[in-house]
Structures are given as C-alpha cells and as structure tokens.
ZAMARGU-4260 file (C-alpha; in steps of 0.2 Angstrom, whole numbers, plus 5000, padded with zeros to 4 digits):
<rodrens>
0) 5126/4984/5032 | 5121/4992/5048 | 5113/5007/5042 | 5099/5013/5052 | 5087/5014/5040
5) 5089/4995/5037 | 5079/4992/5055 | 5080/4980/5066 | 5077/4961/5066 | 5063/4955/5080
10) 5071/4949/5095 | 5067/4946/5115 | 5048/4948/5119 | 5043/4952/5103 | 5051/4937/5092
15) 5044/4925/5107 | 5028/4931/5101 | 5030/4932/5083 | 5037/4913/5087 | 5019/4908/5094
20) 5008/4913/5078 | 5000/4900/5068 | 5008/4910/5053 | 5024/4907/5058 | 5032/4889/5056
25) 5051/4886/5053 | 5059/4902/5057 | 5048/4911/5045 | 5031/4917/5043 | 5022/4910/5029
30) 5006/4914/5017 | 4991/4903/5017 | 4995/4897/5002 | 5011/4889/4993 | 5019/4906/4984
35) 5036/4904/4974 | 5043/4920/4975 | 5045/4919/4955 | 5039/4908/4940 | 5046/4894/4935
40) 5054/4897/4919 | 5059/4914/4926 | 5078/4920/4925 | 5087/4931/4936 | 5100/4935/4921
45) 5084/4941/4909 | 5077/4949/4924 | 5094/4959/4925 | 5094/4963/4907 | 5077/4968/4906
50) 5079/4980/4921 | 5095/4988/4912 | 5086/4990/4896 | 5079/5008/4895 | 5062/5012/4890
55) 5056/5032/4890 | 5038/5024/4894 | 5044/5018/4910 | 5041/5036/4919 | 5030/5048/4914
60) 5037/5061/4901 | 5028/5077/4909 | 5025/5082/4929 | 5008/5074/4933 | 4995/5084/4942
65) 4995/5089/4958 | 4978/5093/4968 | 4983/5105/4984 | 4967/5106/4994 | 4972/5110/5009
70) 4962/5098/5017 | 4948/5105/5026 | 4939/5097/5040 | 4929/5079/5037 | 4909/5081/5040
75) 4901/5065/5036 | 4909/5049/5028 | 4928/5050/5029 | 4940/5056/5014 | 4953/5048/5005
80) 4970/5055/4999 | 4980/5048/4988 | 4999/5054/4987 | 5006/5040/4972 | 5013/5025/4975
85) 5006/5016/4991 | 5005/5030/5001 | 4987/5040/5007 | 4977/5049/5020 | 4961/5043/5029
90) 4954/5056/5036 | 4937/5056/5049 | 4928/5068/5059 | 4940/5064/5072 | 4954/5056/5066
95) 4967/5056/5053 | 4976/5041/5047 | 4992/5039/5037 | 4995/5021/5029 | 5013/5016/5021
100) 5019/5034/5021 | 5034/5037/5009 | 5039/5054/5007 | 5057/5051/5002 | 5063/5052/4984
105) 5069/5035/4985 | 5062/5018/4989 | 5078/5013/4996 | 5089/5010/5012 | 5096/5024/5005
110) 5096/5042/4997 | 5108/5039/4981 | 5102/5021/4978 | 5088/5011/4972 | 5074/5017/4963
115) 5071/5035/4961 | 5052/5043/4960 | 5046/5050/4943 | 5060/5063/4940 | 5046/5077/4939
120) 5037/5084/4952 | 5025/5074/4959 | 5024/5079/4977 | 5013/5085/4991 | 5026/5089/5005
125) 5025/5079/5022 | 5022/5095/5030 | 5007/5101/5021 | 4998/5088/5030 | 4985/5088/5041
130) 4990/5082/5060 | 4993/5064/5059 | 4987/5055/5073 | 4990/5038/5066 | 5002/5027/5055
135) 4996/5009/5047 | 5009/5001/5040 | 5004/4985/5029 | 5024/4977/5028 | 5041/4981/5028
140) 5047/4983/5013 | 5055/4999/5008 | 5042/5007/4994 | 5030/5006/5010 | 5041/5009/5027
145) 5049/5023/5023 | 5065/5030/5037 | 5067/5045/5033 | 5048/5047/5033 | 5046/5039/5050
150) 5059/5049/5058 | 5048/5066/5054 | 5033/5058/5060 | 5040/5051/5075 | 5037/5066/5088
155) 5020/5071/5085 | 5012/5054/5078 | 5001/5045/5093 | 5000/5028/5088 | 5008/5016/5074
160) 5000/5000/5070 | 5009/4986/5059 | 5009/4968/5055 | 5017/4957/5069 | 5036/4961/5070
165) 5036/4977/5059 | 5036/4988/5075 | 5054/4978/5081 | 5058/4994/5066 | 5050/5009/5073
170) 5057/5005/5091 | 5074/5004/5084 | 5071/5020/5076 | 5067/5032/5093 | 5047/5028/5094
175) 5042/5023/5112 | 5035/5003/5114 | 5019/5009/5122 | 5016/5021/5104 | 5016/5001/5093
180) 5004/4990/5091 | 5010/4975/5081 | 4994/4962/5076 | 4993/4948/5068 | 4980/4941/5056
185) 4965/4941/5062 | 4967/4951/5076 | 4958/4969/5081 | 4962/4985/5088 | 4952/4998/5094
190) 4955/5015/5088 | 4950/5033/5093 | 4934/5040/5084 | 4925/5022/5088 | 4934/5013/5075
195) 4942/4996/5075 | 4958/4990/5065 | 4957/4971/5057 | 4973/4962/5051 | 4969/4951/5038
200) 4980/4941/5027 | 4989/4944/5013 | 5000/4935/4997 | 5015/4942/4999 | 5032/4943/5009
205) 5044/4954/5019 | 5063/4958/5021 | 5074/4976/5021 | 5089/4964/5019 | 5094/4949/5013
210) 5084/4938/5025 | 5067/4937/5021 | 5049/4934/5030 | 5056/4936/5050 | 5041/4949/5052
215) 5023/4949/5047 | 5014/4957/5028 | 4993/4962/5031 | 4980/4971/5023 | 4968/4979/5034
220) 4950/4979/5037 | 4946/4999/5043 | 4929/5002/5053 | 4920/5017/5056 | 4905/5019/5062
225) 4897/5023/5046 | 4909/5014/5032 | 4919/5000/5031 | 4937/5000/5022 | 4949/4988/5016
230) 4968/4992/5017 | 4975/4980/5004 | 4994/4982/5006 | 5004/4973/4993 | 4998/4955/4988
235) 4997/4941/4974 | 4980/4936/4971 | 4972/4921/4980 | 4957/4914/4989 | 4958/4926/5005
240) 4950/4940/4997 | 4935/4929/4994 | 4937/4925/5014 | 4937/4942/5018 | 4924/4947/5008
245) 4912/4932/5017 | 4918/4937/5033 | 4922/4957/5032 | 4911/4964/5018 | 4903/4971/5009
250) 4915/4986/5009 | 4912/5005/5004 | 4927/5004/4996 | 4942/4993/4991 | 4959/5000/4990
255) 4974/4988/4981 | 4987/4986/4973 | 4990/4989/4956 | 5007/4990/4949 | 5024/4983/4948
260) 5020/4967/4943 | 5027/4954/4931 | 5024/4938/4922 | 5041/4930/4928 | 5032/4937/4948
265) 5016/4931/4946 | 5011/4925/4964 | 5014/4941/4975 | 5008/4956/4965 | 4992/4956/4955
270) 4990/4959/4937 | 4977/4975/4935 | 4964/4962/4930 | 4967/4951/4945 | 4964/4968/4955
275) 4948/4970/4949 | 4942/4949/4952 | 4950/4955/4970 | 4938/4972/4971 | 4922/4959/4966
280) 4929/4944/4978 | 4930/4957/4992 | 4912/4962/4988 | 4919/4982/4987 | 4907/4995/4982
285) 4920/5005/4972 | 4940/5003/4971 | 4953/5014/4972 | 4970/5007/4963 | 4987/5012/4970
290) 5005/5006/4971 | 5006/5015/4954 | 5012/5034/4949 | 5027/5039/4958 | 5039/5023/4956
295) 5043/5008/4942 | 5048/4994/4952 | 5044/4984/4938 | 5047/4984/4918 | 5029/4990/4912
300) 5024/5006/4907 | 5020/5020/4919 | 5002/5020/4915 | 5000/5002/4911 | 4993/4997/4925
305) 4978/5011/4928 | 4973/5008/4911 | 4972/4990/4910 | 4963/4990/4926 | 4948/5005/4920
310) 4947/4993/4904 | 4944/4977/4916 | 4934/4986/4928 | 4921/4994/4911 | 4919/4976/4907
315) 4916/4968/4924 | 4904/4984/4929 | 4916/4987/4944 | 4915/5006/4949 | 4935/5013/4951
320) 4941/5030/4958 | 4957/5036/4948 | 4959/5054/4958 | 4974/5065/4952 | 4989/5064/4964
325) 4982/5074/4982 | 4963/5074/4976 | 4953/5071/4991 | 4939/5056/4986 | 4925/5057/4997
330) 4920/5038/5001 | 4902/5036/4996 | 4902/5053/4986 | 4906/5056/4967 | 4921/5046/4962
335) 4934/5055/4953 | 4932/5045/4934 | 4945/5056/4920 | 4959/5048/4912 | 4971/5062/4920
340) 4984/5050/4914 | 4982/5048/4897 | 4975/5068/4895 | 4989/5075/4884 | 4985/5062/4870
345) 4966/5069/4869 | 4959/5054/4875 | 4942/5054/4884 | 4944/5037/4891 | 4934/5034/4908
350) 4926/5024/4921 | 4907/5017/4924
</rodrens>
C-alpha cells in the first residue's frame, strides 16, 4: 500500500496548521452540516451486487465527439473547456487554468484497476494543451487528483492551489513547497492576470486510502476582472450554496457537479435536479454541468445525468451550457445548447 500514487498524509507544519482550522475538530475535517456518508436503509451487499451487475447503458455505445480547436488566444471574457469528467481549462488573456486534471484512463491508484474511462475514444491529449500556468485542485479523491497527470505537469506548471492538506500530495510527488498554496474555506489568493482565488465550502469528503477526511474538499469562487466563476468541485447539496451565493454572487457562470450519484449516497453528490436548485441558490447566470462523460462511478446511465438536468433546468428557466467534449464556451457568449448526447436517436432535445 505504499504506492506513490497513494500520496502522502499531512504531517509536520503542514498538519499543525490543518490542526488549527475551525473545519477541523477530532482528527478530521468536517462539513458544516451532519452528512452520513450513505443512507440509512443502504446496504453495502446490494451495493456490491448492483455494481457487478452489468448494464450496456452504463457507458456510451459509440466514441462521443470530440472538438479539436486548438485553442487560440482569449480576447475578452475568458473560455471554458470541458475535457469529461471533472476535468477543464480556464483560459484569460493572461492566464490559463487547469482545475482537477485527469488525463489517465483510470480513476485509480492504479493503471490496471478501478474504473476505466468510456472504452472509446474520448480524449484530447495532455499535450495538445495550451501552456498551463495553473492547477486548482478542488479534493483529493482520485477521479479529480490524478498522478500520472501531475507528474507531467509537474516541470512546467508555476503554481498549484488546493484545499488545506491536499498539497502534503504534490510535495510528495517532486513539486517544490514554494509552487503550493494550500487554503482553507474562506480564505483568498491572489493570482496572476489581477485575479483572486476563494475557497469555499463544500458537502463532501476526502481520502486515497482507507482513512478518510485528514485533508480539506472546496469549491472555488474565481475572479476576474470582468467575470466572476464558481469552481464547484464534488458536493451533496446543502445550505452553503445559498451562502455563497449571498456573499459571492451573482456569478457569470456556475460549474457543478452532475453525475455519480445514488439514492443509497444521497448527502455528497447531488441528484441533477439538486444541481440545478444549487445553480439558482448560487445566483449563476448560466451552468455548465460536469463530473459526467468519461467515467461511471455510479449505477445510472451514462447520459442520465445531462438529461435529467436540461429537463430540470427547461422548467426552472435555468440557462445550461452542454459543450461537446473539448468545445471551448465562451463565458457570457452563445452557449453551446444541442443534445450531442442523445443525437444518434434523432432527438432534437435542447436547452432555454
């Protein structure tokens, strides 16, 4: 169990401050509100048998498209790229940002195990990218802190920002102390290009092993000088996005989770209707769903989650981007609406 790619638990300096945060109380950090990590009547021994049932609608039966642009230069309002899963660009005038890159065909401490992207090719290669100059990391799970991925960002990347205790990882992995800046909720950074960095809280937990909650989970509140961005990062639903939105909104845009839940889970991921009551909480101008298409962590369909959400967000009047894998959305601009997902059934399905 001392595989590299299993990082490193806080220790020294670093856990002596982790030990002083409000969020932390009995060896562990905790969320602001009580959250079981599963349901009551839920059963480890149907969860087992569900998870070994298979189910062709599970991963998608064809390659799903890819959008190469090549990424041209930002003039104006910045540009988001989505790359599946969890995993997108930011990209200003100035700067380009990397949040929870996971390039690896595996969500897993390892190459031959766990759980294995969409068999068909889904991929815009780590090194088609534009230069990186940072890496956000919301927690530490492995469908979001990749090794493999950091290890090739590692020489050329100038700064990683994580919650408290996340960076005790990347030091353990080659990248220099004075490259990681670890927050907790609630506090700021200034970044390059005249923006800040926000940690805010999140309903969810951490852990690469067996022990749980010894480092920090966080979404992100991301201002520029002409927009303002929430970095959801994995949580349940719950009464900080209303706080955030009070404190932080209005934002241009809203980017959350939307995938891999379950009924027998229900306190750390959302439902896709819960996603949407998070977009309107947080006061966003439009949402952009992910932690969907390249992974089934879960037992629902592939596309389950996208199209419960567009039917949601039709209803509530909640305006959603659903770009194609690597199509840049330009925050503010035209939002990509077709139903790329559901194309090769003729369905013309799409958002407000």
């Amino acid at each position: 169990m001392r595989l590299r790619s299993l990082g490193k638990l806080p220790a020294g300096n670093r856990l002596e401050r982790i030990k002083a945060s409000p969020n932390y109380r009995e060896n562990a950090f905790r969320n602001q509100e009580v959250t079981s990590m599963l349901s009551e009547d839920a059963s480890y021994l149907r969860m087992i048998r569900e998870s070994m049932r298979k189910d062709s609608r599970r991963s998608p039966a064809e390659s799903l498209p890819v959008v190469s642009s090549g990424f041209p230069a930002v003039s104006g309002k910045p540009v988001v790229t989505w790359f599946g899963h969890s995993s997108y660009l930011i990209q200003t005038e100035s700067v380009n940002l990397l949040v929870d890159p996971v390039f690896s065909q595996r969500a897993s401490f390892s190459s031959y195990l766990g759980p294995k992207a969409y068999a068909f090719s889904t991929d815009i290669p780590l090194k088609d990218l534009p230069r990186i100059d940072i890496v956000i990391l919301t927690h530490d799970h492995y469908d979001h802190l990749d090794h493999r991925t950091i290890r090739q960002l590692r020489s050329t990347v100038k700064a990683f920002y994580t919650p408290l205790g996340v960076g005790s990882h990347l030091a353990f992995w080659g990248i220099e102390e004075s490259r990681i800046t670890e927050l907790d909720w609630e506090e700021s950074a200034e970044l390059p290009g005249e923006m800040k960095l926000t940690a805010t809280p999140a309903r969810h937990f951490s852990g690469r092993g067996f022990i749980r909650n010894k480092t920090l989970w966080a979404s992100y509140v991301l201002e520029t000088a002409d927009c303002r961005l929430y970095l959801g990062g994995d949580s349940g639903y719950g009464k900080h996005f209303a706080e955030i939105g009070r404190k932080y909104g209005p934002f241009d845009m809203v980017i959350l989770e939307n995938g891999q839940y379950n009924p027998q889970w229900p306190l750390i991921h959302m439902m896709p209707e819960e996603t949407v009551r998070a977009a309107i909480d947080l006061k966003g101008e439009a949402l952009l769903p992910v932690h969907w298409g390249r992974f089934s962590l879960s037992l629902h369909a592939w596309d389950d989650p996208v199209i419960r959400l567009v039917k949601e967000a039709n209803e509530m009047n909640v305006k959603v981007a659903t770009p194609k894998i690597g199509e840049p959305v330009v925050i503010g601009g035209n939002y990509p609406s077709a139903a790329w997902w559901s194309l090769e059934k003729g369905s013309t399905q799409g958002n407000p």
